[in-house]
N, C-alpha and C positions, 0 to 999 in steps of 0.2 A: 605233110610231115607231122606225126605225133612225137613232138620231144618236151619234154619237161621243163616248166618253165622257172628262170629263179625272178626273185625280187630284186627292184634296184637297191634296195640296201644290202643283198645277198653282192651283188653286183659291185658295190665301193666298197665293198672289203677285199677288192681285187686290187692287189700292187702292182701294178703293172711301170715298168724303167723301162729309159731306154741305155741301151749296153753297148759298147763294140766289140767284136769279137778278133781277138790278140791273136787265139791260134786255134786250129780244128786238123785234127786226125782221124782217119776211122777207127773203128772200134775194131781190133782183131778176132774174127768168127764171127762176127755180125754183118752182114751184109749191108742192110739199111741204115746201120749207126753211124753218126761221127760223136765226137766226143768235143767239147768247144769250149775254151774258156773264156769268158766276158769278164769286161770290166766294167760293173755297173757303179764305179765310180765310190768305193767304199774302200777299204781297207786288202781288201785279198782279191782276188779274180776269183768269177762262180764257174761251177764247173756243171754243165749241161750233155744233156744225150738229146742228141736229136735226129730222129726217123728220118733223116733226109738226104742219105748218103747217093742212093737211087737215083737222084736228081739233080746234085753239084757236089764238084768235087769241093777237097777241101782248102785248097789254095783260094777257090772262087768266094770262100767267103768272109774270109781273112781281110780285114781291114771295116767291115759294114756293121751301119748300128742298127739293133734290131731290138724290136720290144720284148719283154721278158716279163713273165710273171714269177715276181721276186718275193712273196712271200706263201709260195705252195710248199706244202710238206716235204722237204724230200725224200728222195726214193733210190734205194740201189737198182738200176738198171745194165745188167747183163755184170753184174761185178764192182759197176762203177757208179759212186755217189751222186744223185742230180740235183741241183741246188737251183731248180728254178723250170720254166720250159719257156720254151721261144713262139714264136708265130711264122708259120706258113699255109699255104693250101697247094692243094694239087686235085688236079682234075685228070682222070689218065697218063696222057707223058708231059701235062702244061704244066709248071713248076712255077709259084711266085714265093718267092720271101719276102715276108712284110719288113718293110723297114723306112727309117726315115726319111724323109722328103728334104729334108738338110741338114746340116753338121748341128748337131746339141750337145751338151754336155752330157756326158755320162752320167749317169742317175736321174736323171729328167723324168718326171711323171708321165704318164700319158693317161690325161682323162678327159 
């Protein structure tokens, strides 16, 4: 794999929280979208797209805290503002959501 590599100072300027996500919808005309709002424990709930519609519905993920990268630019995707992005991976039809390993507060660093 030739990928490009950053710096760990590139690297801690990464905000990464942990969030629970309140509620998730798909995204209407997007097949692979849901639309999900986190509460990373601040003042409003973030409002996130996330590619993972393919793989759990949105009931299934309703209640789970997941790490988020809270301070990327955001981005109108398909209409709808992103205020952050989530972590998952997938390997063909294997699906994992990263998330935490126990109950933390909302806002929690993760470094």
């Amino acid at each position: 794999m030739n990928e490009e590599k950053i710096s760990y100072s590139d690297f801690s300027r990464l905000d990464i929280r942990i969030g629970t996500v309140v509620s998730a919808e798909k995204v209407l005309g997007a097949d692979k979208l849901l639309k999900l709002q986190v509460d990373l424990g601040e003042e409003k709930l973030r409002t996130l797209v996330a590619g993972i519609a393919l793989f759990t519905a949105p009931e299934d993920i309703i209640g789970k805290q997941i790490p988020v990268f809270a301070n990327l630019e955001h981005r109108v995707i398909f209409g709808i503002l992103s205020e952050g992005m989530m972590l998952a991976a997938s390997a063909e039809n294997n699906f994992s959501l990263l998330q935490a390993n126990g109950k933390l507060p909302n806002g929690s660093r993760v470094k």
